[in-house]
N, C-alpha and C positions, 0 to 999 in steps of 0.2 A: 620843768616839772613833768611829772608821767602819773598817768592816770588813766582809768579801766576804762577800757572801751569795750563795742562789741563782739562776745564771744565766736572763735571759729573751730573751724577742724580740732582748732587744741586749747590752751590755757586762751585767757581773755585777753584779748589786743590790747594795745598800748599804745599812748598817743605822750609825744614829747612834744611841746613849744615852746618857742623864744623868738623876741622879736628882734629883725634885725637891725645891726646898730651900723654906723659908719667905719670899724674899724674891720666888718666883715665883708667891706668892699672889693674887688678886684678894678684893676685899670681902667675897664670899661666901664666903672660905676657900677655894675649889678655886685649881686650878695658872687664871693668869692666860691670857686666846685670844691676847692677843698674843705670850705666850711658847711657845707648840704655834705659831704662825705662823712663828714666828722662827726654832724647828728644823726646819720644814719645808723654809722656803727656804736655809734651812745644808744641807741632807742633797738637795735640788735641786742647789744651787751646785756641790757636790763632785761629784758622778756626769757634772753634763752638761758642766763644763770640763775633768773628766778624759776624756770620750769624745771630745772638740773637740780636745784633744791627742793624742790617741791616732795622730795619724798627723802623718809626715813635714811640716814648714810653720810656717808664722808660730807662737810662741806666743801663746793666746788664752784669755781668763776670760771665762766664762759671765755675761751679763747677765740676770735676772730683766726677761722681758716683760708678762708676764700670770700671773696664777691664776684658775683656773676654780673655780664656786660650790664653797665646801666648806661643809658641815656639822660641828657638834661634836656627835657620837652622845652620847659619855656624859661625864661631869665628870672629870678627872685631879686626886688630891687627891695633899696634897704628901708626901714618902716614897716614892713611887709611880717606879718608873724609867718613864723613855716612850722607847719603840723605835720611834725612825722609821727605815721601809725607802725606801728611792728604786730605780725602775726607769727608765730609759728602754723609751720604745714607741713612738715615730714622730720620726723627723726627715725634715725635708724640707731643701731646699736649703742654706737660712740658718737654722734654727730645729730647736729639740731639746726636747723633751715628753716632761715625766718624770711620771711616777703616785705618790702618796707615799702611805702608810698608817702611822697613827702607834697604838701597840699602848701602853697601859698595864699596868706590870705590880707587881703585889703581891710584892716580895720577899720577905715572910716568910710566904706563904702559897703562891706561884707563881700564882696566880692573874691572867691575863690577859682584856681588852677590848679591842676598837676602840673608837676614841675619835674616831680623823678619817679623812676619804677626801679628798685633792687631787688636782689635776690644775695643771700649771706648764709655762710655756713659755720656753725663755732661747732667748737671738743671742749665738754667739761675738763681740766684738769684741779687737781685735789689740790686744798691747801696746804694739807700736810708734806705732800709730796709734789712736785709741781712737774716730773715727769710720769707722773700719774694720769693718766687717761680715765675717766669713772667711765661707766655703763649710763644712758642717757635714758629715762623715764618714758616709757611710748605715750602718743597723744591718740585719743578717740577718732575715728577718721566718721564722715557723716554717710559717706559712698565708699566702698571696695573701689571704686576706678579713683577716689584721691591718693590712694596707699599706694596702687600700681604707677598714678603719675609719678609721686614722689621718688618712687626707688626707680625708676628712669631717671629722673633729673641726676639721684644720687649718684650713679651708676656713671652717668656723663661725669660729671664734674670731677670724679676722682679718677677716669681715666683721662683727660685734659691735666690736671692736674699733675700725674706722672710725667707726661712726652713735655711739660711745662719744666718740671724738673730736667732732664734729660739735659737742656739745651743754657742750663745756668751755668756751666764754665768759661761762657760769654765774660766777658769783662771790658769796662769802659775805667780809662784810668783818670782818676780826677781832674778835672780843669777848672782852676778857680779862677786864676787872673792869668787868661790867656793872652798873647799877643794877636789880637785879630786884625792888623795890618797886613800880618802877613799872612793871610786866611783871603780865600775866593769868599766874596759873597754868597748865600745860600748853599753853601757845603757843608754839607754833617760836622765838620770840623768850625766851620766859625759860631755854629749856634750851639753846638756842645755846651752845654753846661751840671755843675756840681756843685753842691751844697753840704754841709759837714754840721754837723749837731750831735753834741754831747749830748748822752739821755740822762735827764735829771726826775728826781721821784717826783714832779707833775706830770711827768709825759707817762706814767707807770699805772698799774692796774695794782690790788689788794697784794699779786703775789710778785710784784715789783718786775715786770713785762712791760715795755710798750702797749698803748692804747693803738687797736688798727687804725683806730680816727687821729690818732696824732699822726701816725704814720703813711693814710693817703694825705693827711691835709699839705706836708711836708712835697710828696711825691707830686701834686696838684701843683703846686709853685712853684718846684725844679722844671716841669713840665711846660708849665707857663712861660716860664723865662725863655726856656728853648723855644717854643714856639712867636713869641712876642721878640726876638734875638731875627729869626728870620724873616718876619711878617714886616716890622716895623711899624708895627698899625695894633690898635687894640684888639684884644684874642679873649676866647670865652673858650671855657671848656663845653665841647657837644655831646663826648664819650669817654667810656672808661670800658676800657675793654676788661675781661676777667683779671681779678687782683689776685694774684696767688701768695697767702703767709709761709713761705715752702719752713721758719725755723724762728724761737724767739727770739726777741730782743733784749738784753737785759739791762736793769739799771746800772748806769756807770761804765756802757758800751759808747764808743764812738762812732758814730753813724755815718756814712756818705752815700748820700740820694745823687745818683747821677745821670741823667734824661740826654738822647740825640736822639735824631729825626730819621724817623724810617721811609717814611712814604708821603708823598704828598697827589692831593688830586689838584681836582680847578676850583676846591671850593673848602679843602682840610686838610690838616697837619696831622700824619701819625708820631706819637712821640714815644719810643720805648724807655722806662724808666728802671732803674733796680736798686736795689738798696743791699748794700755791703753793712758789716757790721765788726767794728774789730772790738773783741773786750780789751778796756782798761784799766780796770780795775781788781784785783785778786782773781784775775783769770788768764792761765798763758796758753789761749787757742786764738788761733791764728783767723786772718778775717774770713767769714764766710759769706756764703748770701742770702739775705732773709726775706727780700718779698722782691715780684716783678711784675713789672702790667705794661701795659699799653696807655697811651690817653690820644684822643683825639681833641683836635681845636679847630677853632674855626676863626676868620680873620674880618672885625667890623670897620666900619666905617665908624668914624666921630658922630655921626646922625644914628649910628643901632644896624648899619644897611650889611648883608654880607660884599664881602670883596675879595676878587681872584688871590688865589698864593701862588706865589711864585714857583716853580717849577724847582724842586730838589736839585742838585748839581752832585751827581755822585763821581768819587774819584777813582775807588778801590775796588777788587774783587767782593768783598763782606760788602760794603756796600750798596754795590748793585743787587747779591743775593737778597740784600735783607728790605731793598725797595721793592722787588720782584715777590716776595713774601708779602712783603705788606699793602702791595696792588691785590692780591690774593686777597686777603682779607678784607679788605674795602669791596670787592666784586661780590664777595659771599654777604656780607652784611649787605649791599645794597639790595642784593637779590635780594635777599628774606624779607625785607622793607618791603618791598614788591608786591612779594606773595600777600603778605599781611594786609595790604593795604586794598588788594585785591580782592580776599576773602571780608574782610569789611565790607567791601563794595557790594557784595554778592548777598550780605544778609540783609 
């Protein structure tokens, strides 16, 4: 359900809940990351196509462009209601940036957490026309210094976004039912995994597109298996690095989500995922690629405890580059963790 919360910089927040049930489990027993992904971009979806409508002009539904890194602070176990709020805090021309916090809560005890911090970008596209782009309704800002934040962030995001682009003629070729005898343990190759789903009109939106929340919860689980393939121990998602929608999906595409392991530390799994899309139905374009991310995990113990991973075992030139990449990216996120936790300190 969704309903008004408190007003901010723009139209009035919005709060989604539902409580969770046992079939939104993951192995470890907690609530499943791709199903917190999935209400997040449901409780995105809603706020930023109703403020797109909000004024006189074409009807338009919010498309899912990007998510910026989130983290999963603490585990959502099931029973637990999760209230996700959505705010709009910056639009710009064509684009609306919603901020989403997703609150766990203990019904029988009232006892509340954070559990996630996102950040989400959508493009109205017209119903009429679905390569249609509208013009996005400006929001009230309370301070000149939130306008100036916002078109920073904008500014990041969609040059990330480009050099994101740049680097998709990557390809990972399917492996459904590999021979991993004959695979080294802990090599890119024996946890390789791919997953294929026909898109049917539940996974669709009003103008028959993939839902982004189908489409991480998908990428969440490819993910997972890669990582719980190399761990052998139960795995939680910790991150999710920037989700880029680089093109749509459409109904009656066939899909292949295919996640290997880029990096590993003494304590997480990076796992690079991408998602191909070949149409099959009244359509003869050839497969492309429609969204890429990153996910991090981490490796529990049967008691909740964390536990070492194994040391990556790379074989190849790409390989090595793209572990050497993703120590990179682990040293810069760790830093900033750092500084942050530092400037906390300080206040």
């Amino acid at each position: 359900m969704s309903e008004p919360g408190a007003a901010g910089p723009g139209p009035a927040a919005i709060q989604v809940s539902r409580i969770m049930r046992p079939d939104d489990a993951n192995i470890a027993g907690n609530v499943h990351g791709g199903t917190i992904l999935k209400m997040i971009e449901e409780a995105g979806a809603i706020i930023s196509t109703r403020h797109c409508n909000s004024q006189a002009g074409e009807p338009c539904v919010a498309a899912l462009a990007r998510v910026e890194r989130t983290d999963f602070l603490s585990p959502m176990c099931i029973g637990e209601v999760a209230n996700v709020s959505a705010e709009i805090t910056y639009t710009s021309r064509h684009s609306v940036e919603v901020q989403v916090n997703v609150m766990s809560e203990n019904i029988l005890t009232g006892a509340k957490k954070l559990t996630n911090k996102a950040t989400l970008w959508y493009v109205p596209l017209s119903l009429k026309n679905v390569n249609k782009v509208l013009e996005v309704p400006p929001i009230q800002y309370t301070r000149k210094e939130q306008e100036d934040e916002g078109k920073k962030r904008y500014e990041e995001q969609k040059l990330d976004r480009l050099e994101t682009k740049q680097r998709n003629g990557d390809v990972i070729f399917p492996i459904i039912n590999p021979d991993r005898q004959t695979k080294e343990p802990h090599t890119v190759g024996y946890s390789q995994s791919s997953l294929i789903h026909l898109v049917g009109p539940s996974d669709c939106t009003l103008l028959g597109f993939v839902h982004g929340g189908v489409t991480m919860k998908l990428m969440d689980e490819v993910a997972g298996i890669v990582a719980a393939r190399h761990c052998k121990t139960n795995i939680v998602t910790a991150s999710v690095d920037a989700i880029n929608f680089h093109e749509k999906i459409k109904k009656g595409c066939v899909i292949t989500i295919s996640g290997r392991m880029t990096f590993t530390s003494n304590k997480s799994m990076e796992i690079e995922v991408f998602v191909d899309a070949d149409p099959f139905v009244d359509e003869p374009r050839e497969r492309y690629r429609a969204v890429s991310a990153f996910f991090t995990y981490v490796s529990l113990s049967k008691e909740g405890k964390p536990l070492p991973v194994p040391q990556l075992l790379t074989e190849t030139e790409d390989e090595k580059r793209r572990f050497e990449e993703g120590k990179g990216r682990y040293l810069q996120t760790k830093a900033k963790r750092q500084a942050q936790m530092q400037q906390a300190a300080q206040q």
